[in-house]
C-alpha positions as a LaTeX table, in Angstrom:
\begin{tabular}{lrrr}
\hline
Residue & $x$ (\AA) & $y$ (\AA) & $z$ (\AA) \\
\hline
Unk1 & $-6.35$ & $-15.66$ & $-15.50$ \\
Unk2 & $-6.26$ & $-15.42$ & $-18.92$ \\
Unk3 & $-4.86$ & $-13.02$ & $-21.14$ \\
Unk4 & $-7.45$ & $-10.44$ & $-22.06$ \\
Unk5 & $-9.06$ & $-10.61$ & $-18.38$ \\
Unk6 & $-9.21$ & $-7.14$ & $-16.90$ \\
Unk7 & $-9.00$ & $-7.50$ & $-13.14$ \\
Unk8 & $-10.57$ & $-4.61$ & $-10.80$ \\
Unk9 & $-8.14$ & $-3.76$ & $-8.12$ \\
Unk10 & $-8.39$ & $-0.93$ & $-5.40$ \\
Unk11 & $-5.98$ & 0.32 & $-2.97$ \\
Unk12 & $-6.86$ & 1.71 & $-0.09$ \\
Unk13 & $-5.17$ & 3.32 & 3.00 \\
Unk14 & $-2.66$ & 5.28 & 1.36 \\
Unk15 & $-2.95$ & 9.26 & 1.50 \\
Unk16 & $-3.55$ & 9.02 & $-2.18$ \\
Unk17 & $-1.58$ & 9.64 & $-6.01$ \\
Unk18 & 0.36 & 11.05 & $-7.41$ \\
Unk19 & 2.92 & 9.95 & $-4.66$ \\
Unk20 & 3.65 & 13.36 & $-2.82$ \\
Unk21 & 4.26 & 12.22 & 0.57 \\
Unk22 & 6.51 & 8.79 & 1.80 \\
Unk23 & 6.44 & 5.27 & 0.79 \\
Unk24 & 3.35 & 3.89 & 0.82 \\
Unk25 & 2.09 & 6.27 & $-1.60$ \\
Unk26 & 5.21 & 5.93 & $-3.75$ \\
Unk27 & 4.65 & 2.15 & $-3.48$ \\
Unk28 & 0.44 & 2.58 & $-4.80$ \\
Unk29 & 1.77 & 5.04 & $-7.39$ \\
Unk30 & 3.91 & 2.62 & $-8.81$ \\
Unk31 & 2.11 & $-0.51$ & $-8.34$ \\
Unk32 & $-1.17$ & 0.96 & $-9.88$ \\
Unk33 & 0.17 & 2.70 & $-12.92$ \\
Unk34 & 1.81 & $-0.32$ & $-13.67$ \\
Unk35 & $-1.13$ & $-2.58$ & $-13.59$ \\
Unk36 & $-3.49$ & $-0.10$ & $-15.31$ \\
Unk37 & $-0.57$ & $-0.38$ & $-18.18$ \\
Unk38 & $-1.11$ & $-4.06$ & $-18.14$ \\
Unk39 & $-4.83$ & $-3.43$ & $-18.90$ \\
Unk40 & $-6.31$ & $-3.99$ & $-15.50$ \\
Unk41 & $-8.67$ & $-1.28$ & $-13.98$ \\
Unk42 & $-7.32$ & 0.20 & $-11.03$ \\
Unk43 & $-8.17$ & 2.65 & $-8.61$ \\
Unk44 & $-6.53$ & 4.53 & $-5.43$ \\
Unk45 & $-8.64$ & 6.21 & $-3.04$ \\
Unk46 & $-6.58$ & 9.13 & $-1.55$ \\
Unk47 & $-7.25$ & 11.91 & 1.04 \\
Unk48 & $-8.62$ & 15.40 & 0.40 \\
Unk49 & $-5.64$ & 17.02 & 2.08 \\
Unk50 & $-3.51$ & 15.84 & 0.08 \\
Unk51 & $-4.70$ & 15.39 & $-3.49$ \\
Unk52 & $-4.57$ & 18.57 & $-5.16$ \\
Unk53 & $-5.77$ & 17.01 & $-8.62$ \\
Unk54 & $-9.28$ & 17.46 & $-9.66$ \\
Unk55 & $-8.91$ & 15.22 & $-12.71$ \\
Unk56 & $-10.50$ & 11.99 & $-12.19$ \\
Unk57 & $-7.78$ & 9.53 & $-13.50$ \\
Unk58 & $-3.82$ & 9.83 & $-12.95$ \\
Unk59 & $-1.73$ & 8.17 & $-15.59$ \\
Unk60 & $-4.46$ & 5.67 & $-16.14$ \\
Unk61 & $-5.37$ & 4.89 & $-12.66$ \\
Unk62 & $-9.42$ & 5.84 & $-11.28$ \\
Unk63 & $-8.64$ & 8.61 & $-8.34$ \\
Unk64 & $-11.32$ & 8.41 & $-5.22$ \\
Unk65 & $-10.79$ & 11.49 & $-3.36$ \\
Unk66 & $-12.38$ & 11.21 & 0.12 \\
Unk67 & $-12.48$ & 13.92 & 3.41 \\
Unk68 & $-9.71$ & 13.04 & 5.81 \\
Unk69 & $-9.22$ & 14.03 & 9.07 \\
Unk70 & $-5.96$ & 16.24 & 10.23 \\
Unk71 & $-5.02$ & 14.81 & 13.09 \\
Unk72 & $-1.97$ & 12.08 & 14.22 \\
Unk73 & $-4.49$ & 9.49 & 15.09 \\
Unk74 & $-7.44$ & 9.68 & 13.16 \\
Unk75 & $-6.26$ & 10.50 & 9.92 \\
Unk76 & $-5.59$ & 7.13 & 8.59 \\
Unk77 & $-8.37$ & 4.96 & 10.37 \\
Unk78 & $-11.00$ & 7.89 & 9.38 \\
Unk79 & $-10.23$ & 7.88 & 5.66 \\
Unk80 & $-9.96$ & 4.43 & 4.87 \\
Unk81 & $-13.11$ & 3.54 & 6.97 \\
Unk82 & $-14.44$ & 5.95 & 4.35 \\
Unk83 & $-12.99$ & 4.29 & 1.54 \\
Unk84 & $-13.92$ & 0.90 & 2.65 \\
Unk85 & $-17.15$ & 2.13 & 2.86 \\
Unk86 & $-16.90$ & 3.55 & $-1.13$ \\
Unk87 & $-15.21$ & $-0.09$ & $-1.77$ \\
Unk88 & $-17.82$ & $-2.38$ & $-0.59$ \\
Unk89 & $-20.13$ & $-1.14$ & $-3.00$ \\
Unk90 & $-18.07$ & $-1.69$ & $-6.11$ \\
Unk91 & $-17.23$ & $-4.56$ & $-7.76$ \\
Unk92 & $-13.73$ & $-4.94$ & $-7.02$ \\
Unk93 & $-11.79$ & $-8.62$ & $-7.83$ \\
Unk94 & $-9.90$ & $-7.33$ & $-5.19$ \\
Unk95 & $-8.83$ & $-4.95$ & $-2.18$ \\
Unk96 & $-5.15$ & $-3.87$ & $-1.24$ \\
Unk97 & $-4.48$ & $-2.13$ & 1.60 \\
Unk98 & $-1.68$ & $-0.43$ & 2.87 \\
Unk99 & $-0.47$ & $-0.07$ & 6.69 \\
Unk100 & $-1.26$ & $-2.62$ & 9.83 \\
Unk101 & $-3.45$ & 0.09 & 11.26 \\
Unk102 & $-5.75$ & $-0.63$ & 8.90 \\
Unk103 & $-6.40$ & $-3.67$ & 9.10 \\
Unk104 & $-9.66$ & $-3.64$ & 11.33 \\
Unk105 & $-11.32$ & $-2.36$ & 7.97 \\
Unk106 & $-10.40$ & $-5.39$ & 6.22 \\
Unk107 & $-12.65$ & $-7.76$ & 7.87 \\
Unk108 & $-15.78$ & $-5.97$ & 6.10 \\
Unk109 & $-15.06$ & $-6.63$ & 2.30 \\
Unk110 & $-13.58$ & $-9.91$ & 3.15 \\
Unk111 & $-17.36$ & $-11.26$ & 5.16 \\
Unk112 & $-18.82$ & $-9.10$ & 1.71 \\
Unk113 & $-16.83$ & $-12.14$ & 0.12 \\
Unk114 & $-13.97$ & $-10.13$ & $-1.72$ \\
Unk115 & $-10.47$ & $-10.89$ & $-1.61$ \\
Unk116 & $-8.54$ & $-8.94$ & 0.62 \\
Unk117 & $-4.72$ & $-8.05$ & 0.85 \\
Unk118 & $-2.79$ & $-6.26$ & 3.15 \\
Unk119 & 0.77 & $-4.98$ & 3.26 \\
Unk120 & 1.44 & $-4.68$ & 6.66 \\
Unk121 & 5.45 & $-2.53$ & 5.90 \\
Unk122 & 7.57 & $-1.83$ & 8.83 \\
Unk123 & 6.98 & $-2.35$ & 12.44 \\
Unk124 & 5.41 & 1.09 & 13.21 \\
Unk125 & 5.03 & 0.67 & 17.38 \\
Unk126 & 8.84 & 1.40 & 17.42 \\
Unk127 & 8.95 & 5.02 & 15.62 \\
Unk128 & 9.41 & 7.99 & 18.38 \\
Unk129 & 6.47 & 9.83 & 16.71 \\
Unk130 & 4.23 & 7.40 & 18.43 \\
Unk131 & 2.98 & 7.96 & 22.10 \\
Unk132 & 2.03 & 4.74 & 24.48 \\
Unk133 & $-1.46$ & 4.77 & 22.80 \\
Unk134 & $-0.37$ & 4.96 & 19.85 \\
Unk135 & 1.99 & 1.65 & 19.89 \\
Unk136 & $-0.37$ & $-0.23$ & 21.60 \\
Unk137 & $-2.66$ & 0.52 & 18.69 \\
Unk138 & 0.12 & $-0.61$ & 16.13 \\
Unk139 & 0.90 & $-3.87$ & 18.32 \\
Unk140 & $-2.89$ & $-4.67$ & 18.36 \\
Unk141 & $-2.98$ & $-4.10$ & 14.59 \\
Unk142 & $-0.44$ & $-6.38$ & 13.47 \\
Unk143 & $-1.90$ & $-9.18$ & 15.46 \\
Unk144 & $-5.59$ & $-8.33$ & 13.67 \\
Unk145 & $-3.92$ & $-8.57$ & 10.41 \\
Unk146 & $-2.92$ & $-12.18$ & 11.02 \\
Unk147 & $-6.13$ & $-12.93$ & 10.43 \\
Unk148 & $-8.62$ & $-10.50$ & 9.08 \\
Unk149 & $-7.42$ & $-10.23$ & 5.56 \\
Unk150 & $-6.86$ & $-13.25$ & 3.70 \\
Unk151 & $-3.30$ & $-12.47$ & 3.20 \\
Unk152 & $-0.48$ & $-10.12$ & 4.16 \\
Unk153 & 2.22 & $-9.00$ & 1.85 \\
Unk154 & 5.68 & $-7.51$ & 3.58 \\
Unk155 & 7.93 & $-5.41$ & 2.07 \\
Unk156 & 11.43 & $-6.56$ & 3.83 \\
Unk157 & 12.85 & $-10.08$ & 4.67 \\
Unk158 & 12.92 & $-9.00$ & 8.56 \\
Unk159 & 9.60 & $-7.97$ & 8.66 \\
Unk160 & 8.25 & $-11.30$ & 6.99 \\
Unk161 & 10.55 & $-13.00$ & 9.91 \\
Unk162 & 9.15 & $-11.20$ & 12.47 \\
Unk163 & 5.27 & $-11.81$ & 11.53 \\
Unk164 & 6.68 & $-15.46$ & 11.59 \\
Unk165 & 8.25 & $-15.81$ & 14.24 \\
Unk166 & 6.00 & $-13.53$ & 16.86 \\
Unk167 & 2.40 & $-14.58$ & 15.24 \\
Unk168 & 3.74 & $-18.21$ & 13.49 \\
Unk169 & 1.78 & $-16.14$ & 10.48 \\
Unk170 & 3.33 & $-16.75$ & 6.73 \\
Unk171 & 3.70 & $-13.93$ & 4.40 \\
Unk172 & 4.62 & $-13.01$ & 0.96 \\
Unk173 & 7.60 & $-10.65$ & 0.80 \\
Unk174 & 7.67 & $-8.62$ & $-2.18$ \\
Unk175 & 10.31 & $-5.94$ & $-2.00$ \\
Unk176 & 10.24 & $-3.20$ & $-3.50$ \\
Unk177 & 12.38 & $-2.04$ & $-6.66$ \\
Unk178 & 14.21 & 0.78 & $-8.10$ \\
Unk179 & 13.81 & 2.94 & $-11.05$ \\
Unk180 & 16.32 & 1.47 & $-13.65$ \\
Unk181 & 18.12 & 4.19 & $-14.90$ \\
Unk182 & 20.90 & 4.81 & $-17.44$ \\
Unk183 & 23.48 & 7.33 & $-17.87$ \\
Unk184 & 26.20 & 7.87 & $-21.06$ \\
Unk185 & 29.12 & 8.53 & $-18.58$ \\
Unk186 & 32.05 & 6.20 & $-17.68$ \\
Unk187 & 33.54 & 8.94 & $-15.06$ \\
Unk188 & 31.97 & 7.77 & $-11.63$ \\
Unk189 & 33.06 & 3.94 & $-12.96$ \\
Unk190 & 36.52 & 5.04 & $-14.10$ \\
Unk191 & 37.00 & 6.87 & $-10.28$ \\
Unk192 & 36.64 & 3.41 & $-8.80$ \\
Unk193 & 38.31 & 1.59 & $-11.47$ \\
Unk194 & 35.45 & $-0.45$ & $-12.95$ \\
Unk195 & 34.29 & $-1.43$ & $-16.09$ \\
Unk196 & 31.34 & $-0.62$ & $-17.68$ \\
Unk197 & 28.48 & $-3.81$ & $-17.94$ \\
Unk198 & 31.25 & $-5.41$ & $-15.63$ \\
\hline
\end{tabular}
């Protein structure tokens, strides 16, 4: 890549920016604005429900606002069948998308012959929230996105173990950061006796 080469990224399978709801969307907000800084053009499709903006870009970043479905189950699978759909038809470099349940959807672009990534985050099946359908659906997931995307991305050191040890499948772990802020006061530092830049 060279370095006036604009690359055309979407993420998909997140309920959409500006981040308004957990970590995945935090994670796109971040992830895209920063790239569209950069120069490259990116875009987020998102979910009616939940995207109250009618303006067409967000801090530099292309906003595809599709129907979603309110309901546990479908909501997610729904939408970003819908925005894979969109996708396919666009001339993306490439295709990110967020959350193991998706990955079924990623086998589509990737035949279509365009990269496709997918960050699988935590091991869902084991949240309360989810009945017995529900887990099997998450436990089926993560062994489809072994090998329907080209490559998965984890978010956590245990996580990347544990796609490697249950499916012997490799992954990039790319944690995620922390704003970097600063703040004139010594008085939390003097409480516990440390020094400042110490």
């Amino acid at each position: 890549m060279t370095k006036k080469q604009t690359i055309h990224i979407a993420i998909l399978g997140t309920r959409g920016i500006p981040a308004n709801y957990g970590g995945f969307e935090t994670f796109a907000e971040e992830l895209s604005v920063h790239l569209a800084q950069r120069g490259h053009d990116v875009t987020v499709y998102g979910r009616a429900q939940y995207i109250r903006t009618k303006e067409k870009f967000y801090r530099g970043v292309r906003l595809v606002v599709l129907p979603n479905i309110m309901h546990q189950y479908l909501d997610t699978p729904f939408n970003t069948s819908l925005a894979t759909l969109h996708a396919i038809f666009k001339k993306y470099d490439i295709l990110l998308y967020c959350n193991s349940a998706n990955s079924f959807c990623t086998i589509f672009p990737r035949i279509l012959g365009t990269p496709v990534v997918l960050n699988v985050d935590g091991l869902e099946w084991k949240r309360a929230k989810w009945n017995k359908f529900g887990k099997a659906v998450y436990k089926v997931s993560e062994f489809m996105s072994t090998f329907l995307p080209h490559q998965i991305v984890t978010d956590a050191r245990e996580v990347q173990s544990y796609y490697k040890k249950k499916f012997n499948k490799a992954s990039y772990c790319i944690p995620y950061g922390a704003p970097i802020n600063t703040t004139r006061t010594t008085k939390v530092l003097n409480e516990f006796g440390v020094q400042k830049n110490k």
